[in-house]
C-alpha positions in Angstrom: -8.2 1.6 5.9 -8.3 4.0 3.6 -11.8 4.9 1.3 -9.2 6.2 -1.6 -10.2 3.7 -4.7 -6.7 2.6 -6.0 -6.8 1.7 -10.1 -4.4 -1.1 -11.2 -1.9 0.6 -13.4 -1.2 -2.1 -15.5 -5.3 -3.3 -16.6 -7.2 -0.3 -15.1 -9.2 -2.2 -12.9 -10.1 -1.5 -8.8 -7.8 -3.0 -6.6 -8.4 -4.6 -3.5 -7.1 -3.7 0.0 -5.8 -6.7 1.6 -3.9 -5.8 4.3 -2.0 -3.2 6.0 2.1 -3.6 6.9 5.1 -2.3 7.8 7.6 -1.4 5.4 11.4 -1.4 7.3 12.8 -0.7 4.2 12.7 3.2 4.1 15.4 5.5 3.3 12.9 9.3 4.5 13.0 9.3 8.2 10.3 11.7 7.9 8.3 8.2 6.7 9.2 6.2 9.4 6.2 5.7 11.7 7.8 6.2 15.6 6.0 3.3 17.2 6.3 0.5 14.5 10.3 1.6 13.0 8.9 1.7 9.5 6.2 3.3 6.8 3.1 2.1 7.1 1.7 0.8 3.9 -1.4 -0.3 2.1 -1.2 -4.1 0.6 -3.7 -3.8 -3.2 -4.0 -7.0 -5.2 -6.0 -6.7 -8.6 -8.6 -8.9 -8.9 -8.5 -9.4 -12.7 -4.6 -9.4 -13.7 -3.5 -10.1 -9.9 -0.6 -7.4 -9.9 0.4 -6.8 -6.2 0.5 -2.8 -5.6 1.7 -0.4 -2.3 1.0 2.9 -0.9 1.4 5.2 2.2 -1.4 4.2 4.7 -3.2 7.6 5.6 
């Protein structure tokens, strides 16, 4: 998990981590994590305007 605060881009408010997942759908193979077969991503839901938001796990 990362301790990187991530902002909701559509009301400004800090999102929530909520999980952690495998993305399959990834064009870079320099993204593709070896063991799992895809990028590993960061799952952030809003709490006030709910908008649904990924990033690269670190």
């Amino acid at each position: 998990m990362s301790n990187r605060r991530m902002i909701c881009p559509k009301c400004g408010a800090e999102m929530n981590q909520h999980a952690t997942k495998i993305d399959y759908d990834v064009d870079d193979p320099a993204l593709i994590d070896p063991v799992f077969g895809g990028a590993i991503k960061e799952v952030h839901t809003c709490p006030k305007c709910g908008r649904t938001e990924l990033r690269a796990a670190e």
